[in-house]
N, CA, C and O of each residue as an XYZ file, in Angstrom:
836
protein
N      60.811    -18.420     20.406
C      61.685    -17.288     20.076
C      62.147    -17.396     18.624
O      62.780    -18.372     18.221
N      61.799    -16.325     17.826
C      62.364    -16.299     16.369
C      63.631    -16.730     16.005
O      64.374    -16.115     16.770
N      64.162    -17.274     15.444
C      65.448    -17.515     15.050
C      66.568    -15.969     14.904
O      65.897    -15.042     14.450
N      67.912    -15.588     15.161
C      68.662    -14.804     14.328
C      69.153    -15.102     12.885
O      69.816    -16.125     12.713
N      68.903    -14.360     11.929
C      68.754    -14.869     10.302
C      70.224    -13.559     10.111
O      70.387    -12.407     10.515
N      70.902    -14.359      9.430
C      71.930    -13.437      8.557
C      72.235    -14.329      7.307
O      72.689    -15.471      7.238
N      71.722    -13.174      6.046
C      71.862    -13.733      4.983
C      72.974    -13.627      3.814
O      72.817    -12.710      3.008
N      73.863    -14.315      3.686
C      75.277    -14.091      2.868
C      74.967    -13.437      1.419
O      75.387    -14.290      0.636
N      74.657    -12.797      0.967
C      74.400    -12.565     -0.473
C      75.592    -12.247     -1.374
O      76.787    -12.314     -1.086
N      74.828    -11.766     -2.907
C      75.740    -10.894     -4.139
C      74.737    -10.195     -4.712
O      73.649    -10.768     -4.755
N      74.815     -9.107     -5.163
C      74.096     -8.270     -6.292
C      74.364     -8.795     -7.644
O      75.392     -8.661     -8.307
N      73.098     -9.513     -7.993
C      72.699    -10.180     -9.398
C      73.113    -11.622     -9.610
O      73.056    -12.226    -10.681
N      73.562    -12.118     -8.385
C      73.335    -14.050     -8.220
C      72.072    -14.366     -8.086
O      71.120    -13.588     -8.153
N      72.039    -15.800     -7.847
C      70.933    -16.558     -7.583
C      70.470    -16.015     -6.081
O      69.260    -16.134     -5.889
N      71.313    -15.375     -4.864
C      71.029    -15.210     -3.654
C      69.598    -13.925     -3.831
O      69.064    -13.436     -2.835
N      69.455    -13.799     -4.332
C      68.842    -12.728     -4.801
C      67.560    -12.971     -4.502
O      66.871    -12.171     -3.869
N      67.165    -14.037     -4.914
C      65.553    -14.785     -4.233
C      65.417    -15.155     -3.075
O      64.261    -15.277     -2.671
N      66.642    -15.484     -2.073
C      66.581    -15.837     -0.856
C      66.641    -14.130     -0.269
O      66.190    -13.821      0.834
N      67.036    -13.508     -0.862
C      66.841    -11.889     -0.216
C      65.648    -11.268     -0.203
O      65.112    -10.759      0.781
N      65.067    -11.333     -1.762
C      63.591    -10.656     -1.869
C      62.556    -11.510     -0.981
O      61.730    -10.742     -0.488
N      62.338    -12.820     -0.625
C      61.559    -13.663     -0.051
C      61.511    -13.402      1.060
O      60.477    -13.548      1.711
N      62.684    -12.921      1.586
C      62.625    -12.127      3.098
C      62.395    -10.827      3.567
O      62.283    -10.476      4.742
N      62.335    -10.161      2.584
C      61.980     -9.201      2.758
C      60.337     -9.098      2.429
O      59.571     -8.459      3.150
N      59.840     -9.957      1.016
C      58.464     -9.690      1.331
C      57.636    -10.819      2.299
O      56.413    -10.940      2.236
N      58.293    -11.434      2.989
C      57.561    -12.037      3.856
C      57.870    -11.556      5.254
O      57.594    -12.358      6.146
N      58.439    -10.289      5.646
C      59.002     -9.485      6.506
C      59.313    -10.243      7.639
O      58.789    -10.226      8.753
N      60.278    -10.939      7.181
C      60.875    -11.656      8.262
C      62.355    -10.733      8.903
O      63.152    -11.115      8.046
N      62.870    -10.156      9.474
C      63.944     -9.878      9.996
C      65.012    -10.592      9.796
O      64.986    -11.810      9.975
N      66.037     -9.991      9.422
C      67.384    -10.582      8.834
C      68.454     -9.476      8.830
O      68.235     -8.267      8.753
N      69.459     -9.992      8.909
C      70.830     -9.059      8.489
C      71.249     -9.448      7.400
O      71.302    -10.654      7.158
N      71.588     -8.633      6.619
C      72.048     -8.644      5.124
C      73.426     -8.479      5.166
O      73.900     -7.384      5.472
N      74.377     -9.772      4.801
C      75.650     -9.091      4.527
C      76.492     -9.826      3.121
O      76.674    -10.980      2.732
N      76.906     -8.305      2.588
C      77.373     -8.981      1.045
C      78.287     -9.417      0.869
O      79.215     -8.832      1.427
N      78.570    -10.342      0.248
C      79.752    -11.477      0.019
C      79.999    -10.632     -1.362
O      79.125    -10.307     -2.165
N      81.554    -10.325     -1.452
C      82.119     -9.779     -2.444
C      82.924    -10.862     -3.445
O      84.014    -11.417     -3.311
N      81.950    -10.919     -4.467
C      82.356    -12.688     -5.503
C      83.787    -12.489     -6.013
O      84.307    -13.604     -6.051
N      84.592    -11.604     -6.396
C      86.186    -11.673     -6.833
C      87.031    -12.150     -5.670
O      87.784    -13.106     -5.852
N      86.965    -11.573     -4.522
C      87.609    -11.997     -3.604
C      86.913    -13.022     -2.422
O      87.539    -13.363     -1.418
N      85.808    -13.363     -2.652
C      84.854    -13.834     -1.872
C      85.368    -13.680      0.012
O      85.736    -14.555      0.795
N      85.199    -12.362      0.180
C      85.177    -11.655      1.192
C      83.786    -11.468      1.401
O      82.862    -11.407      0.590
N      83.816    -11.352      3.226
C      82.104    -10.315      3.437
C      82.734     -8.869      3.143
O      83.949     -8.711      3.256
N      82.034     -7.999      2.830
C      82.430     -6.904      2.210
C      82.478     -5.964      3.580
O      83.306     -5.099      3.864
N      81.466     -6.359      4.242
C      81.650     -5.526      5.072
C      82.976     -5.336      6.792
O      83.477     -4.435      7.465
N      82.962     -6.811      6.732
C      83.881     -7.228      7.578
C      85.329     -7.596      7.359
O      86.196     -7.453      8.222
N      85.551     -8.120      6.046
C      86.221     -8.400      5.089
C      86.890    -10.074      5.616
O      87.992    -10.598      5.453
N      85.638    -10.527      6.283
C      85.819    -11.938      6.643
C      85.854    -13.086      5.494
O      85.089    -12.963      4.537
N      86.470    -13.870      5.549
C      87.142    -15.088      4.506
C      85.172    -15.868      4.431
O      84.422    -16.265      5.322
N      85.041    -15.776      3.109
C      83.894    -16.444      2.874
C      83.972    -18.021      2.796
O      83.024    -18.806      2.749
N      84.879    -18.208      2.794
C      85.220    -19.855      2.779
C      84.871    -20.396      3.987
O      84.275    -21.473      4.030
N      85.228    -19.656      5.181
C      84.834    -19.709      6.233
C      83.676    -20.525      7.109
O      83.700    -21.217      8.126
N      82.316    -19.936      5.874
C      80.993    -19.360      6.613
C      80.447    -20.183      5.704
O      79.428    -20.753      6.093
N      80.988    -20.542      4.071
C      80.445    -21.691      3.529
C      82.078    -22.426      2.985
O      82.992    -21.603      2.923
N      82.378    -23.656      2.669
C      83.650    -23.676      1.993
C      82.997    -24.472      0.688
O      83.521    -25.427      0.114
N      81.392    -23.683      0.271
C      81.314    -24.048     -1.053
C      81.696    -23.124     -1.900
O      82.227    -23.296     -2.998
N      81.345    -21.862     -1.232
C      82.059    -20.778     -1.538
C      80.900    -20.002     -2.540
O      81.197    -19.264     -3.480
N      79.677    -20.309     -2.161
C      78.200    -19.755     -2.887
C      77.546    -19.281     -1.959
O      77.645    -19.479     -0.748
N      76.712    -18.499     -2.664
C      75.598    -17.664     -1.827
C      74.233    -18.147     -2.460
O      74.484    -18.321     -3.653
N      73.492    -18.312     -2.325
C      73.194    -17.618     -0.500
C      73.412    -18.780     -0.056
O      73.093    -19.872     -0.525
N      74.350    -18.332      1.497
C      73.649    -18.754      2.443
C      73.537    -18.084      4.152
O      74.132    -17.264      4.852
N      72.379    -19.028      4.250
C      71.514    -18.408      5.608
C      72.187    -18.874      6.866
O      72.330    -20.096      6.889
N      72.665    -18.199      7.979
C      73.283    -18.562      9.431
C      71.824    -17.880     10.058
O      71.311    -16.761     10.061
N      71.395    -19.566     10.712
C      70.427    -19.606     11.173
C      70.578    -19.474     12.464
O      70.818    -20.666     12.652
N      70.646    -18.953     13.667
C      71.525    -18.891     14.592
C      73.039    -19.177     14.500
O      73.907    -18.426     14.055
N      73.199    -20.604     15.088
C      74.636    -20.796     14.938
C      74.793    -21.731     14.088
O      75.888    -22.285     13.992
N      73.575    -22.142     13.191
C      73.772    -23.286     11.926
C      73.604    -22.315     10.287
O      73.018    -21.254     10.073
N      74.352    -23.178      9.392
C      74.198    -22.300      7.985
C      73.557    -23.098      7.249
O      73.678    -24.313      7.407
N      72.713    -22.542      6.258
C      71.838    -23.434      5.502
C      72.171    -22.990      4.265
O      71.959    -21.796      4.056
N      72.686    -23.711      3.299
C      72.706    -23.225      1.624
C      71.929    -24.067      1.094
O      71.412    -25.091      1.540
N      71.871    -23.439     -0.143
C      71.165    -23.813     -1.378
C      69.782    -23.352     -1.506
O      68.972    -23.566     -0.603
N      69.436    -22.664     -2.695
C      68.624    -22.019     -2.754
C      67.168    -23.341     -2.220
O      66.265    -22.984     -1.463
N      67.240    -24.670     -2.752
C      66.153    -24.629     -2.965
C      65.527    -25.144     -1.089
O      64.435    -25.481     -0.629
N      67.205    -24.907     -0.385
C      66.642    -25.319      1.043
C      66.264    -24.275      1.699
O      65.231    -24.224      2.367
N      67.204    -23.218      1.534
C      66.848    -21.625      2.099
C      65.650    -21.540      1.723
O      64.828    -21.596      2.638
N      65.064    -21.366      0.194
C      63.624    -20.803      0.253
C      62.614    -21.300      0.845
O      61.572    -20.708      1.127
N      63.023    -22.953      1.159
C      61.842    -23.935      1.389
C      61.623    -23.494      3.053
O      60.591    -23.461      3.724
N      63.198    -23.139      3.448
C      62.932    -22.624      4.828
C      62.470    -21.429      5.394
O      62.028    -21.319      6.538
N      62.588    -20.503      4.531
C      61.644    -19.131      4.342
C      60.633    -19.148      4.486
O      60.079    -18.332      5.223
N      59.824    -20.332      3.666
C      58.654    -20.317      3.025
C      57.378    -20.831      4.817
O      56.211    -20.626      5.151
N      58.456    -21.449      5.341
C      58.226    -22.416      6.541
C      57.832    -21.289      7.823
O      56.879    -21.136      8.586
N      59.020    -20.679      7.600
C      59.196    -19.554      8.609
C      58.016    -18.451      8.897
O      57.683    -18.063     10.017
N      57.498    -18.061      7.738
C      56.816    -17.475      7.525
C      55.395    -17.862      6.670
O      54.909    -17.210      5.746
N      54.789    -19.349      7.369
C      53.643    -19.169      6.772
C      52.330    -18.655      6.098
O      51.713    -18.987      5.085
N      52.155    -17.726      7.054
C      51.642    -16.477      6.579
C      51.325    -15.956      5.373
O      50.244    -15.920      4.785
N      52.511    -15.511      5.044
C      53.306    -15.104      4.172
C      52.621    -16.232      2.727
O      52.813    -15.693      1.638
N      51.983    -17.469      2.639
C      51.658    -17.827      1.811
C      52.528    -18.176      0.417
O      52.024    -18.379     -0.688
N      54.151    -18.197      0.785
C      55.112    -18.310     -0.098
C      55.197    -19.208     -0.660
O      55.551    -19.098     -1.834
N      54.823    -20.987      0.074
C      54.654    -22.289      0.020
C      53.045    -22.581     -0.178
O      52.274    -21.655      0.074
N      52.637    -23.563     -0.524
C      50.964    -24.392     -0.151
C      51.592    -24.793      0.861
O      52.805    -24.821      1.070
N      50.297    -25.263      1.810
C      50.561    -26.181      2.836
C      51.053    -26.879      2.943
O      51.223    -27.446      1.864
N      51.820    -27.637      4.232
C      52.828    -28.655      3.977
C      51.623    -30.002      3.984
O      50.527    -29.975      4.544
N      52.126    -30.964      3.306
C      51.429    -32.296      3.298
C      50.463    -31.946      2.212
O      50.363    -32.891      1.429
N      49.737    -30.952      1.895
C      49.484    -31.057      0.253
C      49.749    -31.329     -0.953
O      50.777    -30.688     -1.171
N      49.386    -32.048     -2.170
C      49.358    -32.050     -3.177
C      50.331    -30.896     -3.957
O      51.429    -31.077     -4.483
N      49.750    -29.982     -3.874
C      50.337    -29.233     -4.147
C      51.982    -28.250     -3.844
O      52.772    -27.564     -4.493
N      51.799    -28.729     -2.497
C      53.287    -28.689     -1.745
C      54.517    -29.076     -2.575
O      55.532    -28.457     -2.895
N      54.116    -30.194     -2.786
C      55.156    -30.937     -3.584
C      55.447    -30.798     -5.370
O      56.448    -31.081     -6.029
N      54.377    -30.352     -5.697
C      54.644    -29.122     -6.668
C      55.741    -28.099     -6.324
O      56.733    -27.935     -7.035
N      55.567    -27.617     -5.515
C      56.489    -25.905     -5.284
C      57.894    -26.642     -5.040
O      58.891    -26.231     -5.632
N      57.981    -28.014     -3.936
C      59.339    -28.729     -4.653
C      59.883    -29.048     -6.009
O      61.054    -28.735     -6.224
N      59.070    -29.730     -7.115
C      58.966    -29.567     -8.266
C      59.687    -28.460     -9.125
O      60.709    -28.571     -9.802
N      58.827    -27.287     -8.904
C      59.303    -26.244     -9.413
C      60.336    -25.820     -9.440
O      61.035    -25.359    -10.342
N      60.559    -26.081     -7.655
C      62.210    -24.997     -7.340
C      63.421    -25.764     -8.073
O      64.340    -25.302     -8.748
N      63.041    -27.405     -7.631
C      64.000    -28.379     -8.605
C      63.878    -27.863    -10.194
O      64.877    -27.455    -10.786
N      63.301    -27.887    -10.472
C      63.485    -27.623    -12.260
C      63.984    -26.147    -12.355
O      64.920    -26.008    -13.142
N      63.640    -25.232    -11.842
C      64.852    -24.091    -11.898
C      66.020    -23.980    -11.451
O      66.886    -23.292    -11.991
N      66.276    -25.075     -9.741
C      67.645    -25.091    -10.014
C      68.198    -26.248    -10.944
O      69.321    -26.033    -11.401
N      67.847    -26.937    -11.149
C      68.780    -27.789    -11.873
C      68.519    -27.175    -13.392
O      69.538    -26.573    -13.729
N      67.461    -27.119    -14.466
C      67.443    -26.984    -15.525
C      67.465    -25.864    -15.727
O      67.967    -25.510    -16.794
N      67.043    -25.035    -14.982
C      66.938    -23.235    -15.858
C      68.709    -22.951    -15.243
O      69.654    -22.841    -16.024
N      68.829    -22.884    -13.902
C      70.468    -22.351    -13.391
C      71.312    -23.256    -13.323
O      72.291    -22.690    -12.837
N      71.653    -24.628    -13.550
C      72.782    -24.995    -13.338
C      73.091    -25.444    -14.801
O      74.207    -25.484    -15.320
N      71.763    -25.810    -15.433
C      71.756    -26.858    -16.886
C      72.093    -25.523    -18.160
O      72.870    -25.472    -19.113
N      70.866    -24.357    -17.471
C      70.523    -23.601    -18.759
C      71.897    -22.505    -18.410
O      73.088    -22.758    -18.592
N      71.406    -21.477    -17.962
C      72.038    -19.920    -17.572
C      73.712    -20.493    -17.119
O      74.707    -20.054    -17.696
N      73.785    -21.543    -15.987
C      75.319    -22.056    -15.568
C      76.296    -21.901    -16.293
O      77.092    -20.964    -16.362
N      76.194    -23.367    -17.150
C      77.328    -22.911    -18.428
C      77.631    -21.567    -18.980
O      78.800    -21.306    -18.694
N      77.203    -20.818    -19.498
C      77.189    -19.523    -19.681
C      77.972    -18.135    -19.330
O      78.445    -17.169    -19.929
N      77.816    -18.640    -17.934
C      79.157    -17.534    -16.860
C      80.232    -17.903    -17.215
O      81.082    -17.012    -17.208
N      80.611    -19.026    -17.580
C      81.932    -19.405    -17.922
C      82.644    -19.576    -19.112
O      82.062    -20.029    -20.097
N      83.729    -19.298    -19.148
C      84.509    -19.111    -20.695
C      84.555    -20.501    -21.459
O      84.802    -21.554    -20.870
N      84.331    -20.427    -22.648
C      83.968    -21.481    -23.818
C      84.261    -20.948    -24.930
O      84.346    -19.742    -25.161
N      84.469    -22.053    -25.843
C      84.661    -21.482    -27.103
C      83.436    -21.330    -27.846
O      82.345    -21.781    -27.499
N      83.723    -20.548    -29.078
C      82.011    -19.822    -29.839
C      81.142    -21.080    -29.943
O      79.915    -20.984    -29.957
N      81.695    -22.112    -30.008
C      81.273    -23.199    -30.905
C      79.917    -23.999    -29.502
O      78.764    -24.424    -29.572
N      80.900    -23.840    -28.446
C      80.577    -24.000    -27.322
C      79.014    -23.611    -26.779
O      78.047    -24.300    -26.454
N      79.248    -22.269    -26.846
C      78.335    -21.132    -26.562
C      77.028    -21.642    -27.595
O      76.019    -22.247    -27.232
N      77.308    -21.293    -28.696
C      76.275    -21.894    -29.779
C      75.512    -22.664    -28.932
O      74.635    -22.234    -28.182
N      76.023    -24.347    -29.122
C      75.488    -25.510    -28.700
C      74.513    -25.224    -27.101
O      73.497    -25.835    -26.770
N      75.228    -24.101    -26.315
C      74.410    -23.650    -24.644
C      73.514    -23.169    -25.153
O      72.606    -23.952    -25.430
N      73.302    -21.638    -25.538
C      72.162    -20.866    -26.487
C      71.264    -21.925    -26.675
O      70.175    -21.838    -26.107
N      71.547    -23.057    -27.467
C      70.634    -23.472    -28.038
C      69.616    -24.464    -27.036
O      68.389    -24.419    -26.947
N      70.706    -25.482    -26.234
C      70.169    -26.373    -25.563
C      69.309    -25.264    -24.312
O      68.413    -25.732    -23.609
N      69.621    -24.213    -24.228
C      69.098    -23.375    -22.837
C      67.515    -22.683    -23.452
O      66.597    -22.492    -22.654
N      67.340    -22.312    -25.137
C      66.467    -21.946    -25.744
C      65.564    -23.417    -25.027
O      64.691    -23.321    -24.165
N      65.857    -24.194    -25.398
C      65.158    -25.435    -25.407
C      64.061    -25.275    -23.629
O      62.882    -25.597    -23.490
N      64.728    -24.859    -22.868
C      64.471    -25.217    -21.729
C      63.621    -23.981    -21.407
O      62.627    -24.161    -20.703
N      63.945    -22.557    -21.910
C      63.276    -22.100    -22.246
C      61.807    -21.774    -22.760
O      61.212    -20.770    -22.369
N      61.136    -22.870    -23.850
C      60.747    -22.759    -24.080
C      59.605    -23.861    -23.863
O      58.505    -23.951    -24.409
N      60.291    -24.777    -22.768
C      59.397    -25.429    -21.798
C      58.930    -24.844    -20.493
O      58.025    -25.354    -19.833
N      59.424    -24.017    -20.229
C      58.632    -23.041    -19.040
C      57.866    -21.672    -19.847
O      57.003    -21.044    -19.232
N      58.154    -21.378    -20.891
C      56.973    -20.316    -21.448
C      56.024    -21.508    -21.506
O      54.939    -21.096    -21.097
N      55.953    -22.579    -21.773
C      54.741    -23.479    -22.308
C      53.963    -23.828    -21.145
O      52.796    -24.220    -21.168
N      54.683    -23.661    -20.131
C      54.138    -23.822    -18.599
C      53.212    -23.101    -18.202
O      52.157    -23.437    -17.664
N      53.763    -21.645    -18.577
C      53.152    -20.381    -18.038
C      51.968    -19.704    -18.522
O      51.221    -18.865    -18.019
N      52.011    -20.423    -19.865
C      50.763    -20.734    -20.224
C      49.541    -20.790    -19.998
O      48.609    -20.270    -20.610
N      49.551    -21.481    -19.034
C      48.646    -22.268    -18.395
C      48.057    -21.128    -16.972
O      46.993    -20.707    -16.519
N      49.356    -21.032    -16.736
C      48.907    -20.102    -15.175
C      49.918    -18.997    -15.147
O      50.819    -18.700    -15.932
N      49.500    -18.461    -13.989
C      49.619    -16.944    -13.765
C      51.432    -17.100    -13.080
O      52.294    -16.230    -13.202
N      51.549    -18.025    -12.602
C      52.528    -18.217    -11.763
C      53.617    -19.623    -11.909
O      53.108    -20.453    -12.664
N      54.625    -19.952    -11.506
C      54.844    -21.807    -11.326
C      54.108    -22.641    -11.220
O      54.163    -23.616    -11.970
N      53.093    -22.511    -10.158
C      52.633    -23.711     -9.513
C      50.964    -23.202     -9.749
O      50.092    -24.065     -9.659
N      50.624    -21.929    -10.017
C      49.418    -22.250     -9.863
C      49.312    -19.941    -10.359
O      50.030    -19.141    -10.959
N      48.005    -19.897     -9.626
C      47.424    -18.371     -9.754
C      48.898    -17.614     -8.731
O      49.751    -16.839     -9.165
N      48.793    -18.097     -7.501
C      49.888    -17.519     -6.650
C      51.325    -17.681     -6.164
O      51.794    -18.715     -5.689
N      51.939    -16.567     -6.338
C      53.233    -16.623     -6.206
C      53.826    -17.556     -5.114
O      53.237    -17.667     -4.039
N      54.895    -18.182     -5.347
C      55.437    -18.430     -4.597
C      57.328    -18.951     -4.371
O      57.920    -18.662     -5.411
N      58.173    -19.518     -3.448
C      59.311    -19.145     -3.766
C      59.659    -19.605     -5.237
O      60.307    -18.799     -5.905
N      59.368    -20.592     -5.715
C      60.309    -21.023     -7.037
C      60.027    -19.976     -7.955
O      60.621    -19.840     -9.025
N      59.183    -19.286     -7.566
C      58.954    -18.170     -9.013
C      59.921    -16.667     -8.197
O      59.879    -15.621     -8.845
N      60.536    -16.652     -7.159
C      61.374    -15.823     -6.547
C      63.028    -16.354     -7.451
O      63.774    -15.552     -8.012
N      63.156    -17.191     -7.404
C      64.276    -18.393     -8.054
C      64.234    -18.132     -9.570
O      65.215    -17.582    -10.069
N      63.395    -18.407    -10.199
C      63.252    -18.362    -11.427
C      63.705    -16.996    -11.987
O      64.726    -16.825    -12.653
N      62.667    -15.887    -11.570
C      62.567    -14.434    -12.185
C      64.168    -14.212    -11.681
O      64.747    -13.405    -12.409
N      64.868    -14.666    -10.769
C      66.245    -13.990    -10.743
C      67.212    -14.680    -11.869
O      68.088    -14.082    -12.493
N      66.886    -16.005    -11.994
C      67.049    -17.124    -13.248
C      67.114    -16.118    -14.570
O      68.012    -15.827    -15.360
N      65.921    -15.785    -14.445
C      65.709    -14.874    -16.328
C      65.817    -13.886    -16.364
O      65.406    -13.354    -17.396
N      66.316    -13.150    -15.486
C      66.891    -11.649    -15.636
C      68.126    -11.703    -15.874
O      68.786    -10.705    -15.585
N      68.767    -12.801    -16.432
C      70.500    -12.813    -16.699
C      70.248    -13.198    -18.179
O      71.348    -13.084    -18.720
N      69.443    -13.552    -18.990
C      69.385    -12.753    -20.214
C      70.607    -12.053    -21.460
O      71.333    -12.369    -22.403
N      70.050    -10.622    -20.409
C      70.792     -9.316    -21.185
C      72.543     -9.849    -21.042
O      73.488     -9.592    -21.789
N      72.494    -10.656    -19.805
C      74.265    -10.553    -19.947
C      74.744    -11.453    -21.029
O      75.908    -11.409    -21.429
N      73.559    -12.536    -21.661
C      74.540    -13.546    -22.481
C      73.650    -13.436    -24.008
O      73.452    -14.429    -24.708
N      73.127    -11.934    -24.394
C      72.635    -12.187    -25.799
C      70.985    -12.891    -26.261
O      70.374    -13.047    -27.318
N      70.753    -13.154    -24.930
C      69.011    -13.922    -24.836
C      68.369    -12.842    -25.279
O      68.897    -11.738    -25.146
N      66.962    -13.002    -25.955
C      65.852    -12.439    -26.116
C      65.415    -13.828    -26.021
O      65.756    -14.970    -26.329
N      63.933    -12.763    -25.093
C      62.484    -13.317    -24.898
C      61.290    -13.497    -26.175
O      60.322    -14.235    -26.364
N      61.935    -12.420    -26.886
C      60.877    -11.957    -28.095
C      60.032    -13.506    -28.513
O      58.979    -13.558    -29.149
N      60.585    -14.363    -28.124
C      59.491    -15.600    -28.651
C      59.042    -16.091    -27.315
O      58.487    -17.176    -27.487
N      59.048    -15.729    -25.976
C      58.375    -16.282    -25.253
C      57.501    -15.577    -24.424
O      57.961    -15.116    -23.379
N      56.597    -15.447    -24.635
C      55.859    -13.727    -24.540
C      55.187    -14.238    -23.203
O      54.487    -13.433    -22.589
N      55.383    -15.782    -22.604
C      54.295    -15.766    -20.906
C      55.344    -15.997    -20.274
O      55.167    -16.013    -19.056
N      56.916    -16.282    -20.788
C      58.075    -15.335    -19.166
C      57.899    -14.310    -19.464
O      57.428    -13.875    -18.413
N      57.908    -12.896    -20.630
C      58.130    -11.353    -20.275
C      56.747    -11.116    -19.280
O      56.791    -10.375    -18.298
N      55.521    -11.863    -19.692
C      54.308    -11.135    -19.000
C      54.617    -11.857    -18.078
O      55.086    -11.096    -17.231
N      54.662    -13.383    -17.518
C      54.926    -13.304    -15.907
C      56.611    -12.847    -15.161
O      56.803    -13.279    -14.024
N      57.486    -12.200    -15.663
C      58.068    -11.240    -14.780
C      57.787    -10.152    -14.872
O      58.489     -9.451    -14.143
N      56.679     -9.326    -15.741
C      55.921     -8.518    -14.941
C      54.842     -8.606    -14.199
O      54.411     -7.503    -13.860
N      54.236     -9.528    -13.814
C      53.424    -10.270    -12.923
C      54.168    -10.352    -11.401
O      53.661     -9.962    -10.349
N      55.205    -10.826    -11.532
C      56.363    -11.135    -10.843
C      56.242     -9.547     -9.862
O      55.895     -9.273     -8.713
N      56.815     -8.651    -11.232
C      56.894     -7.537    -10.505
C      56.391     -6.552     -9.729
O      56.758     -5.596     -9.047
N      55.279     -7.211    -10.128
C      53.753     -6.144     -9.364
C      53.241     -7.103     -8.166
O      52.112     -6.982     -7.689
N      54.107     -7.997     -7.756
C      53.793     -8.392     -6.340
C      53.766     -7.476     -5.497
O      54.576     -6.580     -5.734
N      52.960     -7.305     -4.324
C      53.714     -6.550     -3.305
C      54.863     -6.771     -3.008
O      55.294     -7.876     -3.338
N      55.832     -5.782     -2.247
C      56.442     -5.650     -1.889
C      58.209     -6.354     -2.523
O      59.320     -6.533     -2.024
N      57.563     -6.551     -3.843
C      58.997     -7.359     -4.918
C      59.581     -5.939     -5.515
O      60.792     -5.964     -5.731
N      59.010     -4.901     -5.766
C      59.862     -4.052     -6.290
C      60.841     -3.249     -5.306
O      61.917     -2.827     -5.729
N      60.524     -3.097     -4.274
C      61.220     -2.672     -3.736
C      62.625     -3.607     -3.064
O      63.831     -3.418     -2.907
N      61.826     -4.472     -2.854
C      62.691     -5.577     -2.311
C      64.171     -5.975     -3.166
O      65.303     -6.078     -2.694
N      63.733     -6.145     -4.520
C      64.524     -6.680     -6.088
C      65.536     -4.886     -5.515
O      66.693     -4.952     -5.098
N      64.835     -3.622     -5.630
C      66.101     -2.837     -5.693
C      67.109     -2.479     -4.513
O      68.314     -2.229     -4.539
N      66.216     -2.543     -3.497
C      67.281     -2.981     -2.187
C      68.500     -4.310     -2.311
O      69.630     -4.360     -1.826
N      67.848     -5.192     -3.055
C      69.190     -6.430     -2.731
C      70.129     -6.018     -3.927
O      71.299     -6.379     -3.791
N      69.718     -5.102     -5.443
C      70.533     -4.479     -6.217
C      71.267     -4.006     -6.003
O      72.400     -4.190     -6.450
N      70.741     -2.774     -4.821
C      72.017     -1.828     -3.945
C      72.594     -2.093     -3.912
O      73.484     -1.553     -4.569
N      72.954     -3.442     -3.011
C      73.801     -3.800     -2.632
C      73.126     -4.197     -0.951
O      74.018     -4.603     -0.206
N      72.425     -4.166     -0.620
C      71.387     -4.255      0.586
C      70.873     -2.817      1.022
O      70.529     -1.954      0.215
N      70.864     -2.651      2.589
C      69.894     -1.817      3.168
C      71.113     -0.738      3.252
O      72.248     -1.111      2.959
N      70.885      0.485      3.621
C      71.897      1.650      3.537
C      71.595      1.950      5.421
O      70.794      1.516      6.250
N      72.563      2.774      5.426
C      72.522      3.140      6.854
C      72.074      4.006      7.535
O      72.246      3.984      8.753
């Protein structure tokens, strides 16, 4: 029997990859948005502390258990829905790549690079982030290089992680203009099946009624 999936989100967090991944691997889920000022569910207006007391999204209530962190949610997505081809096989070579990956975007692209950033600093501050985050930057254009994707020709979750990673950008003054294989692979990104639609549904704000 399938699991019941309800997924805690925000419009334009990191939860954002644990949303699109489910939707293009059409797994069934309830979507409910966690409102980040008051960290309320928006819809219930239930205490989000509650449901995680890390007080981040995503996370997944897997029946009656919750799973956070992106790089466990996706890995469990990826599981759920083999099929779906989101992961390599487990016990491959390559498997442990797509761990790889998801680790170096969360730790170096979102917590190391983009993290600092959301938060107030002085100019001097900011400078020194810009710069050290260019840096990191410009070790995953050098990546992409190489291939079409993270890990290889085909998509999979850490590049769901990532592309939500580098679409925060515009909010802190970034240009790409020098890294020309992230702009072409998040449009690569985007011409997955079923990612465009997916990316503007979790924008909404989720599914409408």
């Amino acid at each position: 029997m399938a699991p019941k999936l309800t997924l805690y989100f925000s419009i334009g967090s990191c939860s954002g990859a644990a949303y699109m991944a489910l939707k293009v691997a059409k797994i069934p889920f309830t979507a409910l948005l966690m409102d980040i000022p008051t960290h309320k569910v928006a819809s219930t207006g239930e205490d989000f502390y509650q449901i995680n007391s890390k007080g981040a999204v995503p996370a997944l209530k897997i029946d009656n258990e919750v799973l956070t962190e992106n790089v466990a949610v996706l890995s469990y997505i990826a599981d759920l829905a083999p099929e779906s081809k989101l992961a390599p096989p487990a016990g491959t070579p390559l498997r442990y790549r797509s761990y790889e990956a998801l680790s170096e975007v969360a730790v170096d692209l979102h917590v190391h690079g983009y993290g600092p950033l959301w938060y107030p600093g002085t100019d001097e501050d900011r400078v020194k982030q810009k710069a050290h985050l260019n840096k990191i930057l410009k070790r995953f254009d050098d990546k992409l290089a190489k291939s079409k994707f993270l890990i290889g020709d085909a998509v999979s979750v850490a590049d769901f992680y990532a592309t939500v990673c580098f679409a925060w950008a515009p909010f802190h003054g970034i240009s790409y203009d020098a890294y020309p294989n992230i702009v072409r692979y998040q449009k690569d990104f985007d011409a997955v099946p079923g990612v465009a639609e997916a990316k503007a549904e979790w924008l909404s704000g989720g599914p409408k009624a």
